[in-house]
C-alpha positions in Angstrom: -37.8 -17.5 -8.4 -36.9 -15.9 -11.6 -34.4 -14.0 -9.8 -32.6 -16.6 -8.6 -32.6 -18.5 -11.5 -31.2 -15.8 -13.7 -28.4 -15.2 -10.9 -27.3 -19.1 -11.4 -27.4 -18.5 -14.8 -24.5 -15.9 -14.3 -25.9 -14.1 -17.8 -24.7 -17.1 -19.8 -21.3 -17.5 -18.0 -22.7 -20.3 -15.8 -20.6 -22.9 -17.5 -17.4 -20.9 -16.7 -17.9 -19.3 -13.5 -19.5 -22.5 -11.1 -16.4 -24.5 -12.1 -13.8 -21.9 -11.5 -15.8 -21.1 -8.0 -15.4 -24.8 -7.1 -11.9 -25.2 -8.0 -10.8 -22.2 -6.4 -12.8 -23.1 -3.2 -11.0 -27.0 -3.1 -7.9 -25.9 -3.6 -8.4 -22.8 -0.5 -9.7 -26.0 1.4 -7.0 -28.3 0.6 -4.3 -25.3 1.3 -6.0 -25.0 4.4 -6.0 -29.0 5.3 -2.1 -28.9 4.0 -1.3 -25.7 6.7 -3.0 -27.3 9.7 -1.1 -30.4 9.3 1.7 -28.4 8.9 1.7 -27.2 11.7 0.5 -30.0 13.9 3.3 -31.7 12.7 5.9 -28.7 13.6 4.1 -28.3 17.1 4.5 -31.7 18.0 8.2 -31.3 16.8 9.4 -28.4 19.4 7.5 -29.9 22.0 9.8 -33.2 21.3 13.0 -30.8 21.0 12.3 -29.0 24.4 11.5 -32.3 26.2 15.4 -33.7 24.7 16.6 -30.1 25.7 15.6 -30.2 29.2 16.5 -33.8 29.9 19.9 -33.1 28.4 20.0 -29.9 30.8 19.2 -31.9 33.7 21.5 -34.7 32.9 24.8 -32.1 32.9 26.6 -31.4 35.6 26.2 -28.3 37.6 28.4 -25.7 36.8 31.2 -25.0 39.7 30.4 -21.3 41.5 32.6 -18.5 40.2 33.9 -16.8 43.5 32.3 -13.3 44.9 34.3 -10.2 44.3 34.0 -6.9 45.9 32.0 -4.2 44.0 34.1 -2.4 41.7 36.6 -5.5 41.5 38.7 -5.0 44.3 40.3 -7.5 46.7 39.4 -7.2 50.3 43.0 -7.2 52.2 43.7 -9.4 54.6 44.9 -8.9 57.3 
């Protein structure tokens, strides 16, 4: 138990180290809170962007067909 109690006593340096460990380890968590909502926010974002994209797709009007050509470009002659 002695053990222990000299490891939370951090050699004297308790006072300095505990309260650095828990800010560091709020502000990872908070960072970490921040990022996920981030991103939730984001994902929810393109799927809103594709969903306008393919209804304005589907809304336009189908491009006329180009006409065939011969390989190598060439007119077939008529006769």
């Amino acid at each position: 138990m002695e053990k222990v109690t000299a490891f939370l006593q951090m050699g004297g340096y308790a006072a300095f180290v505990w309260p650095s460990l828990g800010l560091t380890v709020a502000i990872m968590g908070g960072l970490l809170i921040a990022t996920l909502r981030q991103l939730r926010a984001r994902q929810r974002r393109l799927a809103e962007l594709e969903a306008a994209g393919a209804q304005r797709r589907r809304r336009a009007a189908p491009a006329p067909a180009a006409p065939v050509s011969a390989p190598g470009g060439a007119r077939e002659a008529r006769p």
